[in-house]
DRENSE-817408 format. One record per residue (C-alpha): x, y, z; residue number from 1; residue in three letters. Coordinates in steps of 0.001 Angstrom, whole numbers, plus 500000, padded with zeros to 6 digits. Each point is the difference from the previous one (the first is absolute). Example, Ala and Ser with C-alpha at 12.3 -4.5 7.8 and 13.67 -1.06 7.14 Angstrom:
[[512300,495500,507800],1,ALA] [[501370,503440,499340],2,SER] 
This chain:
[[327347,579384,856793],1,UNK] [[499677,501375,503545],2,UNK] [[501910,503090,498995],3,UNK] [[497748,500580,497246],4,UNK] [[496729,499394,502790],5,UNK] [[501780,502356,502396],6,UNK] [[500236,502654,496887],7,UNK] [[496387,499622,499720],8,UNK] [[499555,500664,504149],9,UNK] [[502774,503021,499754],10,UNK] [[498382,501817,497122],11,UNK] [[496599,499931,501259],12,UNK] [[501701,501453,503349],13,UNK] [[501677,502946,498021],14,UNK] [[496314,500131,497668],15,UNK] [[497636,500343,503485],16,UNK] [[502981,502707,501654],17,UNK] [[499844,502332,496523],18,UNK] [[497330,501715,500228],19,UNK] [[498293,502448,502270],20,UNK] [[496240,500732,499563],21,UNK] [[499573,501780,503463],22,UNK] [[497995,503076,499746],23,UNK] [[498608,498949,496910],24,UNK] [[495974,500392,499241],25,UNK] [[498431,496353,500347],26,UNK] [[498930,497914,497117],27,UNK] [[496532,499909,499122],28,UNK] [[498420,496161,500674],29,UNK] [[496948,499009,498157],30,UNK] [[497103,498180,501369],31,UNK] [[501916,496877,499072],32,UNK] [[503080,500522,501602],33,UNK] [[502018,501404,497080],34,UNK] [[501835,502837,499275],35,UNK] [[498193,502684,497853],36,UNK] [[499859,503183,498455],37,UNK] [[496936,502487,501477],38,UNK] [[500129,503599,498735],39,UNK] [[497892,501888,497855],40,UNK] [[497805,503243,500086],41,UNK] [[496775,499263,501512],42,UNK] [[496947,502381,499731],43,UNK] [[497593,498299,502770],44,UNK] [[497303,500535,502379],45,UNK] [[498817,497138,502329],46,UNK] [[497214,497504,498867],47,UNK] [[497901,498410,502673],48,UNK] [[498666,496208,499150],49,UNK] [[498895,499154,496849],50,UNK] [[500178,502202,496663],51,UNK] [[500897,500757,496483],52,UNK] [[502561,502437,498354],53,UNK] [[499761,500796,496456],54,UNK] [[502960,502426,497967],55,UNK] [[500558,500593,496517],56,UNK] [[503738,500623,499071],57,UNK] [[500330,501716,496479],58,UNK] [[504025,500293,500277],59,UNK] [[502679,498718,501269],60,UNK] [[503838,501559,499586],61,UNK] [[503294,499169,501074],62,UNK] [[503016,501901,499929],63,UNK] [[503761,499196,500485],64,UNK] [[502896,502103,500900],65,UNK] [[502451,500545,497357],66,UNK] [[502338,502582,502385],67,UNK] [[499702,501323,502883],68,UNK] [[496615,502227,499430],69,UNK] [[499549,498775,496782],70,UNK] [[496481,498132,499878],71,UNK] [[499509,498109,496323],72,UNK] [[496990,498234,499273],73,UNK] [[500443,495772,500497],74,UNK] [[498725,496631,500048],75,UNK] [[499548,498809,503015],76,UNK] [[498216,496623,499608],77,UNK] [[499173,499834,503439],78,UNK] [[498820,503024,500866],79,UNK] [[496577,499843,501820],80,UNK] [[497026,501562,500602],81,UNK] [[496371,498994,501114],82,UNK] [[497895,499554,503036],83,UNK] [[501086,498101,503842],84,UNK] [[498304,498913,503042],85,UNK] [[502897,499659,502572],86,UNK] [[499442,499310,503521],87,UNK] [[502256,502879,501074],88,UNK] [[502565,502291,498523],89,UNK] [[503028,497677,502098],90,UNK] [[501969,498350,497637],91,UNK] [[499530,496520,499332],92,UNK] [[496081,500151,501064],93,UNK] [[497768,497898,498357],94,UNK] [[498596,501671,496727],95,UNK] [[498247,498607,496738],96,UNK] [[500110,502850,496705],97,UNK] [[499271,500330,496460],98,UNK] [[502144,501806,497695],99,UNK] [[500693,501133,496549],100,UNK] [[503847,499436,499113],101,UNK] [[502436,501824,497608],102,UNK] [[500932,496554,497621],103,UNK] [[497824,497365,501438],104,UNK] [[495993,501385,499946],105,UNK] [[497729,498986,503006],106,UNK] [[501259,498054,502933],107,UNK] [[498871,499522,503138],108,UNK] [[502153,499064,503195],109,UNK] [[499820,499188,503445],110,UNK] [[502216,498693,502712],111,UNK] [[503088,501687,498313],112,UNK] [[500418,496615,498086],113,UNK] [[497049,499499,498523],114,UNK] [[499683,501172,496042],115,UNK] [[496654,499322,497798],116,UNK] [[499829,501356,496608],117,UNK] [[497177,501872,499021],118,UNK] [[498776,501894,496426],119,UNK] [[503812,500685,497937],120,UNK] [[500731,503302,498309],121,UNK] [[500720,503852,501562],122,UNK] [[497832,502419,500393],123,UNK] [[499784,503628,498882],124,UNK] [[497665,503054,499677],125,UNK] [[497988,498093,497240],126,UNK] [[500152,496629,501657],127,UNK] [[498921,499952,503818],128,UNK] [[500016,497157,502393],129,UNK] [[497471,499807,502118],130,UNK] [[501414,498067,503426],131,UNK] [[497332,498865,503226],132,UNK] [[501367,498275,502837],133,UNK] [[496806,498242,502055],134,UNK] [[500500,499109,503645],135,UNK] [[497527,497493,501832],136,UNK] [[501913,499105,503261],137,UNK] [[503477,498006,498970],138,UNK] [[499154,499591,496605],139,UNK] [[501141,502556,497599],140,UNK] [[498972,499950,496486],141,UNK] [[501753,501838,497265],142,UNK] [[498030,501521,496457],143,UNK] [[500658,502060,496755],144,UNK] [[498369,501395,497472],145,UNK] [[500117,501776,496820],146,UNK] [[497509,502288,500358],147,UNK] [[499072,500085,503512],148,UNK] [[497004,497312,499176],149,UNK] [[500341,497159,499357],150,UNK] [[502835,498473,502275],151,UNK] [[501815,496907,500425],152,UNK] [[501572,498432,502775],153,UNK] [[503785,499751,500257],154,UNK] [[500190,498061,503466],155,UNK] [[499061,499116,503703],156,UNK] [[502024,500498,503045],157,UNK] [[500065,498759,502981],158,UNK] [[501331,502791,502762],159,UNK] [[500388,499116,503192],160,UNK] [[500855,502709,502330],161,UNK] [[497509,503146,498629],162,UNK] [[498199,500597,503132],163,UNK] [[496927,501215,499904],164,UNK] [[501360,503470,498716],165,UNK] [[502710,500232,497207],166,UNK] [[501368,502895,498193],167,UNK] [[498697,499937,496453],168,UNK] [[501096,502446,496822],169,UNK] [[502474,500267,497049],170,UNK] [[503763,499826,500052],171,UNK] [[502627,500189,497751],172,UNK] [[503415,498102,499860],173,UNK] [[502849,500406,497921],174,UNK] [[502732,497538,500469],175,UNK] [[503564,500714,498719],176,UNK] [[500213,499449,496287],177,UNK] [[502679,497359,498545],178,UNK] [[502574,501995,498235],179,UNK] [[502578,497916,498308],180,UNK] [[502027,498542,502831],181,UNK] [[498383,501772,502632],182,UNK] [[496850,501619,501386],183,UNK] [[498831,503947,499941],184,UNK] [[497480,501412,501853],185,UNK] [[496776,500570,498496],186,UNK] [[496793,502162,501305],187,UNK] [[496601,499614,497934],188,UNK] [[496815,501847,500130],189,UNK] [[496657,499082,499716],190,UNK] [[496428,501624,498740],191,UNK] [[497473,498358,501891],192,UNK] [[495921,501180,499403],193,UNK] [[496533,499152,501302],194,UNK] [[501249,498540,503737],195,UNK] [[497053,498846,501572],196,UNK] [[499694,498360,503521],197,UNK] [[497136,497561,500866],198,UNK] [[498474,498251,503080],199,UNK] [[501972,500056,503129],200,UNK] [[500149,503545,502079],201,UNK] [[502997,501418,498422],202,UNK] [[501653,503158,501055],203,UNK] [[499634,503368,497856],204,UNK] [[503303,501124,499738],205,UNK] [[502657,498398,497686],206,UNK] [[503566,500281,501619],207,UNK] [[503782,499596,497296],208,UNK] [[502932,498493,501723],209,UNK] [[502861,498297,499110],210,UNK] [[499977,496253,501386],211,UNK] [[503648,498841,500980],212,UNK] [[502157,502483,499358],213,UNK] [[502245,499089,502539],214,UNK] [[500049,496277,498372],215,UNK] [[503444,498577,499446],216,UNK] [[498425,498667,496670],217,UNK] [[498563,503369,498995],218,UNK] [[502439,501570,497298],219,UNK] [[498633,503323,500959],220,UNK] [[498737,502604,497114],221,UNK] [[502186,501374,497317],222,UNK] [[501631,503577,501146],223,UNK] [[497326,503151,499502],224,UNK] [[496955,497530,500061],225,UNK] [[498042,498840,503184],226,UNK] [[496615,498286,500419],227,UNK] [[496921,501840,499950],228,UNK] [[496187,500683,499074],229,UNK] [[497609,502240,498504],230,UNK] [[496367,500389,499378],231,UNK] [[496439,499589,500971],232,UNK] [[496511,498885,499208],233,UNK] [[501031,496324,499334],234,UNK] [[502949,501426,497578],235,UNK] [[503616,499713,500996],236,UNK] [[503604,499929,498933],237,UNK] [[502327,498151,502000],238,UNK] [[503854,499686,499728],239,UNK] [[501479,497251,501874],240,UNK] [[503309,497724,499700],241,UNK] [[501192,496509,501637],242,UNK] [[498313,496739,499841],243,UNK] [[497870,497140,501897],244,UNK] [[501681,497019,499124],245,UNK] [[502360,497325,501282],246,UNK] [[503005,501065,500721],247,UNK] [[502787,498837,498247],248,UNK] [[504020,500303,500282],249,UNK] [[500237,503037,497949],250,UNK] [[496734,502101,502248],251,UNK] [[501747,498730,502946],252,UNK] [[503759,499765,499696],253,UNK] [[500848,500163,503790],254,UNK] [[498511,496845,499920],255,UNK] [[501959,496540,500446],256,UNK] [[499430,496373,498713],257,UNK] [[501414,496450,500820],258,UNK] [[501893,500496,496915],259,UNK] [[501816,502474,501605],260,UNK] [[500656,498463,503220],261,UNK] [[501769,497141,497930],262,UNK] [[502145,502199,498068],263,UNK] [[502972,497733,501501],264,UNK] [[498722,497205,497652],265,UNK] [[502067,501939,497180],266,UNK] [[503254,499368,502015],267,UNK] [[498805,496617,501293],268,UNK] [[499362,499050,496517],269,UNK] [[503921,500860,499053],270,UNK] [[500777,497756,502167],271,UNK] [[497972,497459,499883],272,UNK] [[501416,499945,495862],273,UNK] [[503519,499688,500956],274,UNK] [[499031,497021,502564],275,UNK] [[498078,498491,496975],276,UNK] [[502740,500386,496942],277,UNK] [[503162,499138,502984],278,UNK] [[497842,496636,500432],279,UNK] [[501208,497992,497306],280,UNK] [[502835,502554,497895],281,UNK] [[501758,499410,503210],282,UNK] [[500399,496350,499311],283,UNK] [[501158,500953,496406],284,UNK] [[502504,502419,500882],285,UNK] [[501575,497356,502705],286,UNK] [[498923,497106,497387],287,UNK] [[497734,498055,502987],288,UNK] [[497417,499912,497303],289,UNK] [[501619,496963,498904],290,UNK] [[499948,498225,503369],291,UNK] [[496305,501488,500188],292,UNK] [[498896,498238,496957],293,UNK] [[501977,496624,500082],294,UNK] [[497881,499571,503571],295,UNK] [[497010,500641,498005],296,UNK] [[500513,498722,496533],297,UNK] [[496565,501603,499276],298,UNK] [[500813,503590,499154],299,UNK] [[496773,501598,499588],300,UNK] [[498301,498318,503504],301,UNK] [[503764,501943,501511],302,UNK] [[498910,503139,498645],303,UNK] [[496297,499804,501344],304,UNK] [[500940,499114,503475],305,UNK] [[502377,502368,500203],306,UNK] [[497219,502390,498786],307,UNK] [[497118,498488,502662],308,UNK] [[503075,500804,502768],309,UNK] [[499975,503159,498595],310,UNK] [[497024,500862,499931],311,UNK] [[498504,499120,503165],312,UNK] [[502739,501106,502086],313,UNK] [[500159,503600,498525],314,UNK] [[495941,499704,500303],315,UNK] [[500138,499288,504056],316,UNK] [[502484,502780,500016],317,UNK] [[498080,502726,498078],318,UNK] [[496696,498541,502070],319,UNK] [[501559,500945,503264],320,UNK] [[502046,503309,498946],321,UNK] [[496248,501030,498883],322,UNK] [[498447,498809,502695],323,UNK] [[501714,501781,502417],324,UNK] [[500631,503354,497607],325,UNK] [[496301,500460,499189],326,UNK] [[498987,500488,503657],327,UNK] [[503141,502010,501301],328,UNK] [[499952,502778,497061],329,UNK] [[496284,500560,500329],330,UNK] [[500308,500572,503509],331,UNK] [[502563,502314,499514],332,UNK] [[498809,501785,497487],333,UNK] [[496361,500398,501605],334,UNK] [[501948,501575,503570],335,UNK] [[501760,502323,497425],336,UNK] [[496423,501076,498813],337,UNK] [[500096,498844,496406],338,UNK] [[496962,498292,498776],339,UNK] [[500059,496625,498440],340,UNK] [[497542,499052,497339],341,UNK] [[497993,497072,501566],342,UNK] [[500344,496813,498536],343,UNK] [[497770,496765,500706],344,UNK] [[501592,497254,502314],345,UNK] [[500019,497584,496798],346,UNK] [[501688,502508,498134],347,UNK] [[502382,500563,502739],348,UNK] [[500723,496188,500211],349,UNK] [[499913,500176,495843],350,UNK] [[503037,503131,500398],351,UNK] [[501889,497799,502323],352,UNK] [[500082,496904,497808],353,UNK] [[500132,501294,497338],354,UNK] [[503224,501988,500757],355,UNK] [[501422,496435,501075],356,UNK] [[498911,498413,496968],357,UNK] [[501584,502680,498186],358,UNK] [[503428,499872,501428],359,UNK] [[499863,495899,499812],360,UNK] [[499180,500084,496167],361,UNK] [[502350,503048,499033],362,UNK] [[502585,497367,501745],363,UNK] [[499210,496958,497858],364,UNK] [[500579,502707,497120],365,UNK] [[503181,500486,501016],366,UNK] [[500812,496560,500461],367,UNK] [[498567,499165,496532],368,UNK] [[502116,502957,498131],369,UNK] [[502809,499198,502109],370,UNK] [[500087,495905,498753],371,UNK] [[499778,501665,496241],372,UNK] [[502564,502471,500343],373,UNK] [[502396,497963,502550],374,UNK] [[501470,503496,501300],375,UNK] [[498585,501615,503197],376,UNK] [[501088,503768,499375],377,UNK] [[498264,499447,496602],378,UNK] [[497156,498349,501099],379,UNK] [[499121,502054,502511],380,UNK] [[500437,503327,498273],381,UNK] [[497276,497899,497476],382,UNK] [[497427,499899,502544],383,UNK] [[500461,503238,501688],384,UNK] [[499545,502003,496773],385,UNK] [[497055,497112,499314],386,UNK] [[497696,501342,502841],387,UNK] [[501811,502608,502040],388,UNK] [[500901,502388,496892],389,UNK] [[496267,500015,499212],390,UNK] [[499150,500469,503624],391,UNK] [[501877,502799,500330],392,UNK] [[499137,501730,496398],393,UNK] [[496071,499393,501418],394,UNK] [[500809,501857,503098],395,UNK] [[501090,503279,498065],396,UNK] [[497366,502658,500525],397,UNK] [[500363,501456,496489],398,UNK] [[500340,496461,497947],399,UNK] [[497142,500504,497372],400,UNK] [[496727,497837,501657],401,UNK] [[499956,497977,496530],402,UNK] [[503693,498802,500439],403,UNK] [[499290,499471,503668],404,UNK] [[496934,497849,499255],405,UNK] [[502014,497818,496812],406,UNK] [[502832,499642,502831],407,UNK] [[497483,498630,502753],408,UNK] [[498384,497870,497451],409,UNK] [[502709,498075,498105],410,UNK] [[503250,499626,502240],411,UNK] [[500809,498374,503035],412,UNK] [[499078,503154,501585],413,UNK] [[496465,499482,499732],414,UNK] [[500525,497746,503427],415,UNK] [[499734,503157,501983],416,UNK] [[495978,499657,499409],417,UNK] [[499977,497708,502521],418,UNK] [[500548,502694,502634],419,UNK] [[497394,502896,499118],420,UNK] [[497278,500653,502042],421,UNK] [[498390,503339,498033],422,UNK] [[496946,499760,498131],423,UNK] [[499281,501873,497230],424,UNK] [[496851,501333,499153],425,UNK] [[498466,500612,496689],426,UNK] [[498367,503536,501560],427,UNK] [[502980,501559,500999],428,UNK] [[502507,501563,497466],429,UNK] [[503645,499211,500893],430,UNK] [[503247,498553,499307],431,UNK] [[499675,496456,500484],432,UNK] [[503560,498761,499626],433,UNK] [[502472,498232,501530],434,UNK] [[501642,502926,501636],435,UNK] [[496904,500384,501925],436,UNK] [[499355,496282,501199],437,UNK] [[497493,499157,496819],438,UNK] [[500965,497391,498091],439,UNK] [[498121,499268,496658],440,UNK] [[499789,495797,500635],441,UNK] [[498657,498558,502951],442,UNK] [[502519,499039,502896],443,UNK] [[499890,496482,499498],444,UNK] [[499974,499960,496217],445,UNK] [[503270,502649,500686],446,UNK] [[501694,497543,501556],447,UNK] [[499105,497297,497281],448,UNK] [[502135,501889,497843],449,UNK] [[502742,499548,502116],450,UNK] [[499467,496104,500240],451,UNK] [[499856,499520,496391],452,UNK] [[503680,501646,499440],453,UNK] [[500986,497552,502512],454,UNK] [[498409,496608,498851],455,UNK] [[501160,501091,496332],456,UNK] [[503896,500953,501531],457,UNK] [[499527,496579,501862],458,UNK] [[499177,498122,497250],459,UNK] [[502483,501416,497745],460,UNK] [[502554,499357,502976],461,UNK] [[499624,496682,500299],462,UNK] [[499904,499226,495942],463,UNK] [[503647,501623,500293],464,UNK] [[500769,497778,502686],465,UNK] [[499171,496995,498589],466,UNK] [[501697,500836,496411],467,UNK] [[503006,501679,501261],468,UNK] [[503253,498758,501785],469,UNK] [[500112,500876,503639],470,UNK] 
């Protein structure tokens, strides 16, 4: 058991020395201290105090390369386009917007987290949406409409952080489309009518640039295509790609989790499997188990002590492995310049015991198969394939995400919930699997899963026990 917490301490060392992010561009940081993802094409002039901007958008396309050059029409469910105040063009300013989407109709966002669903269905040449984004200081209220009269509110938002002048206009955002079992790049373009400014003193001249394109989350445009603007007299056609969003694993791959700083519990968990099985087929391969269970006539209070000893002790070892890991690989990988996805101090202290917790139970497993099939070798090659097989199929980039999910969900494998730290957001279009840290049941309920192969192996166990010779 202290190998298997010094494997957790060694492989966090080797996780926090792998990689180099010097030189990189930083990450973007919201206004509440997460990473996200801030680039789009933004047609803007400055707004001064209060005001009202009002846009029609009568299309919205998306297209996805098929080669290199080789543009095709595609769905891009995601892809945005409407009106933004933002305090500045820096990414991760504070910024409140209404949009119209390729799959999911009206929304309006703010805070790079914050989704509210507004009118559903697309829009086209013979069905306009009408979008109006009201400022009176913080608040920022969101509208649509039909037919550019009669309008209905979509939501409020409070923006700290505007000053008294923001930059106000349209954008478009095109975030990379989900393509089987990977992303492509998408760009989409926009038809945007009757802009109108009100209130405030606003500036005459409407300036196109592309926000963040130096943005380790920005996927950059597809080759031959680039953002850009046309028009005049409150008409305009703008082509933008990218997204303002959360970031996730898959926008932001350089980026690390605890997960990954306790890859060592894969190892530690080998080991802490052998411990568990070698705790009582040793005393059937030297026949002690007699001895054992003429001291204690009652066989199944034997096999549950020997299971409390086992658990707690491999617990307090995991505990402190963890303990000690956790802190060590972060700061190592932080001085190497990698960013690590931030994580709340309770579900830090959830990561660490629940990686203890995991190694304890997967123990008791082993001791439970290992009283059934009286054979160490065989008992723990049982276990292994039990949770590490399924571990390590989950952990294959190209494993289909349904097979993944079924895998995470019904073996012992599902334990590794306990250590994600991701969140995954309904507005965001990605691969949510186990390969990339997203599990599909909650960490603790992952780890149930785990506990109820053991109790059932332990009470099977000790029904064998109590029926069969020793």
């Amino acid at each position: 058991m202290a190998a298997a917490a010094l494997l957790l301490v060694v492989f966090a060392v080797l996780a926090g020395l792998s990689g180099d992010q010097h030189g990189s561009p930083p990450v973007t940081i919201g206004p509440g201290g997460e990473p996200v993802t801030d680039s789009f094409y933004f047609v803007h002039r400055p707004l001064a105090g209060n005001g009202s901007i009002t846009v029609s958008v009568s299309a919205l396309k998306s297209s996805i390369p098929e080669g290199p050059g080789d543009l095709q029409p595609g769905n891009v469910p995601w892809a945005k386009a409407g009106l933004i105040i933002k305090a500045s063009t820096r990414q991760g300013s504070p910024y409140a917007a209404i949009m119209v989407t390729g799959s999911h109709g009206v929304r309006m966002q703010d805070a790079y987290v914050n989704d509210t669903f507004g009118p559903p269905g697309p829009v086209s040449a013979a069905s306009d949406r009408w979008l109006r984004l009201d400022r009176s200081g913080d608040a920022i209220i969101g509208y649509a409409s039909a037919d550019g009269t009669n309008w209905s509110r979509v939501g409020t938002a409070r923006v700290s952080g505007l000053g008294s002048t923001a930059q106000v206009g349209l954008f478009v955002a095109s975030p990379p489309a989900v393509d089987g079992m990977g992303t492509a790049g998408s760009v989409s373009t926009a038809a945007f009518g009757d802009l109108r400014v009100q209130g405030g003193r606003a500036g005459d001249r409407w300036t196109g640039e592309q926000v963040g394109a130096d943005s380790p989350s920005f996927a950059g445009y597809p080759q031959n295509t680039s953002g850009s603007f046309t028009g005049t007299d409150g008409r305009f056609t703008v082509t933008g790609a990218g997204d303002i969003a959360p970031a996730v694993r898959e926008s932001l791959p350089t980026g690390g989790t605890l997960r990954d700083i306790l890859t060592g519990t894969f190892a530690a968990l080998i080991a802490a499997i052998v411990v568990g099985a070698l705790f009582i087929t040793t005393e059937y391969r030297s026949r002690m188990i007699r001895l054992t269970l003429a001291a204690g006539p009652n066989r199944s209070r034997v096999l549950v002590a020997k299971a409390i000893v086992l658990w707690v002790v491999t617990f307090v070892a995991g505990a402190l492995g963890a303990i000690l890991a956790t802190p060590l690989g972060e700061r190592l990988a932080r001085d190497n310049g990698v960013y690590i996805f931030p994580a709340a101090s309770s579900t830090e202290l959830r990561v660490t015991l629940g990686t203890a917790a995991l190694l304890a139970t997967a123990a008791v497993l082993a001791l439970s198969v290992g009283a059934i099939l009286r054979h160490g070798a065989g008992a723990v090659t049982t276990v292994i394939v039990a949770i590490v097989l399924p571990y390590i199929l989950m952990a294959v980039p190209f494993m289909p995400a349904s097979v993944a999910n079924w895998l995470a969900r019904a073996t012992p494998g599902a334990s590794f919930a306990v250590q994600q730290t991701l969140v995954q957001y309904d507005q965001v279009a990605s691969h949510y699997t186990p390969y990339n840290g997203y599990y599909p049941l909650a960490p603790w309920a992952g780890f149930a899963v785990l506990a109820a192969y053991a109790v059932v192996s332990l009470v099977a166990a000790a029904v064998l026990l109590n029926r069969r010779d020793a």
